[in-house]
C-alpha positions as CSV (number, residue, x, y, z in Angstrom):
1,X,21.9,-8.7,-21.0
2,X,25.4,-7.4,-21.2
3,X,26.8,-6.2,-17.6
4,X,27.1,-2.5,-18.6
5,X,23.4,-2.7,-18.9
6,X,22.8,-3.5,-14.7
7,X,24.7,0.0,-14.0
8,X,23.0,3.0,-13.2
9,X,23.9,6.3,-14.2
10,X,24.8,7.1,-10.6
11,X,27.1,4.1,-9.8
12,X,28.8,6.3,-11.0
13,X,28.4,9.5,-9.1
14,X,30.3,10.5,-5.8
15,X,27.8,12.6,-3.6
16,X,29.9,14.5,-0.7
17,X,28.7,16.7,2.1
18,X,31.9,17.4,3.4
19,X,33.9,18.8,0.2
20,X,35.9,22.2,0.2
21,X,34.8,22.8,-3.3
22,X,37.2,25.7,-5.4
23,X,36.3,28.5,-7.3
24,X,37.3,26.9,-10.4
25,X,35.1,24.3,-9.7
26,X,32.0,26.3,-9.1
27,X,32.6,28.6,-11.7
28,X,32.4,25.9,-14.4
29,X,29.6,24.4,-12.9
30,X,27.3,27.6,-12.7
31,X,28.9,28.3,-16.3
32,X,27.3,25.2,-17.1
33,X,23.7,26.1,-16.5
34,X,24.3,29.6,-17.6
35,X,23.7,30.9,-14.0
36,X,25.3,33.8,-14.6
37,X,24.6,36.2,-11.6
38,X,26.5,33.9,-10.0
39,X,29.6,32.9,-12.3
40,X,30.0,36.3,-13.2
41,X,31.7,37.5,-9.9
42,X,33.3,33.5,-8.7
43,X,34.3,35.3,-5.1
44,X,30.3,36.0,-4.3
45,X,29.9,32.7,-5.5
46,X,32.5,31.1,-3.2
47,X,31.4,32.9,-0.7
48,X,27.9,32.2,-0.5
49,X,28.6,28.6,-1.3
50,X,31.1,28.7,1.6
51,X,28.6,30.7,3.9
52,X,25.6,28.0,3.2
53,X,24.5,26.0,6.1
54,X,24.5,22.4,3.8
55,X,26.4,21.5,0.4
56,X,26.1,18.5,-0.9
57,X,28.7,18.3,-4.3
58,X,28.0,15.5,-7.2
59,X,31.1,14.7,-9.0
60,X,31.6,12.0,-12.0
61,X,34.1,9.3,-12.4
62,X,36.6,11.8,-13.7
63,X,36.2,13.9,-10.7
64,X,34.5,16.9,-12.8
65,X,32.0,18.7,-10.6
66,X,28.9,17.9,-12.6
67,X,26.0,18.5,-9.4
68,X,25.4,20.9,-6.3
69,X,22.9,21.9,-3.4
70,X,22.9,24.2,-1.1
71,X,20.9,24.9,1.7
72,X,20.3,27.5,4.6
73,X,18.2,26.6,8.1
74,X,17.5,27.5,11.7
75,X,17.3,23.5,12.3
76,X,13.5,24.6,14.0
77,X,11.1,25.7,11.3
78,X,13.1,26.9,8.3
79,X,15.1,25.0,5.8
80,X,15.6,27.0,2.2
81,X,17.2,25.2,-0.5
82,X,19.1,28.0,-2.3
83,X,20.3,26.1,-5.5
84,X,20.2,23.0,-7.0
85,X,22.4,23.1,-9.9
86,X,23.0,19.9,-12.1
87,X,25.1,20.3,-15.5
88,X,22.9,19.6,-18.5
89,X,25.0,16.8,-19.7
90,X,24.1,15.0,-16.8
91,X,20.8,16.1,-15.6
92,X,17.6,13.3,-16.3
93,X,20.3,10.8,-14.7
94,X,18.6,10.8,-10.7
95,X,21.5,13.2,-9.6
96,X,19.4,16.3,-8.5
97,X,16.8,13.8,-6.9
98,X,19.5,12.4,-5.1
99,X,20.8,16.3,-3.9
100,X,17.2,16.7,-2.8
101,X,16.4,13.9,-0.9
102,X,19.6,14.3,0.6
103,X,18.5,17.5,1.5
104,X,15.3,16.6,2.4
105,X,16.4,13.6,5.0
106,X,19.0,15.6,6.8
107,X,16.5,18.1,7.2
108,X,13.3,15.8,7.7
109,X,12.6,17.6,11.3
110,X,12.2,20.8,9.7
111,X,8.7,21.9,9.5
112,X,8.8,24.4,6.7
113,X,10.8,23.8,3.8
114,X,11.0,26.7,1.1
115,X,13.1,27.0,-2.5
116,X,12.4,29.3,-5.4
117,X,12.8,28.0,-8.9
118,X,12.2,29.2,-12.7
119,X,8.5,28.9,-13.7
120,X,9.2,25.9,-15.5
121,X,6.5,22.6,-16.2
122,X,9.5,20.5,-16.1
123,X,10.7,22.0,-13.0
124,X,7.4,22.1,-11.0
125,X,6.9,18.8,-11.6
126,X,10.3,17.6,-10.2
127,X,10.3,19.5,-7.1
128,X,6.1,18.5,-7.2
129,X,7.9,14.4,-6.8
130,X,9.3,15.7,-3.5
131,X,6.1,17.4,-1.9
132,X,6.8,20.7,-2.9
133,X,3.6,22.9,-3.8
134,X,3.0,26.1,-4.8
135,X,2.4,28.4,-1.5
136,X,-1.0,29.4,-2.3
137,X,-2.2,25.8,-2.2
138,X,-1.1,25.5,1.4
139,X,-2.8,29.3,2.2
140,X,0.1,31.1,2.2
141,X,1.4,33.7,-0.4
142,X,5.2,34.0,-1.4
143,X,7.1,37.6,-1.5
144,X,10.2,37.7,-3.1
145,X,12.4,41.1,-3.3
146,X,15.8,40.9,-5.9
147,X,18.3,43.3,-5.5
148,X,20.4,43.3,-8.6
């Protein structure tokens, strides 16, 4: 077995709760998934990332911006993860688990944890991996209101 084959993909990955991350940054990134209510005005987008309670950032070896989270809390009873955004050209590598468990373990004395996602097998069953069910399994209903 050659040594290239005893890396993982995310040896290679930087994971940072700390970073300032810039508007050209999160632009391309959002870009990336095609997120476009957000990438279409990058000041919102800064804004809201800079306004979130937790970001954790995922960059590669070349320092490109290739993962985010971002979360919002009252530290007591809610934690709502906002976005997890991982660029296609790396996603199926661990890096969005990673973002979540992150998440997830900062947050672990949080009783209710809440996100919103596309309805998406693929998508259930990732966030499914982390505990996440559907609200009316757990006799609850979700509302949702957008404002476009």
């Amino acid at each position: 077995m050659e040594e290239d084959d005893l890396t993982s993909p995310l040896d290679e990955i930087v994971f940072d709760d700390a970073e300032i991350v810039s508007i050209r940054d999160l632009t391309a990134l959002y870009e990336a998934v095609e997120w476009t209510a957000y990438s279409d005005d990058p000041d919102a987008l800064a804004r809201a990332v800079d306004r979130s309670d937790y970001v954790v950032t995922a960059r590669n070896a070349e320092g490109e911006l290739v993962g985010l989270i971002r979360c919002q809390t009252d530290e007591v009873h809610l934690l709502f993860i906002q976005d997890v955004v991982v660029t296609p050209a790396h996603q199926r590598r661990g890096i969005g688990s990673v973002l979540v468990g992150r998440c997830l373990t900062t947050f672990a004395h949080v009783r209710q944890k809440v996100l919103l996602t596309d309805p998406d097998d693929d998508l259930r069953a990732f966030y499914a991996g982390f505990g996440f069910t559907s609200p009316e399994l757990n006799g609850v209903i979700s509302l949702t209101r957008f404002d476009d």
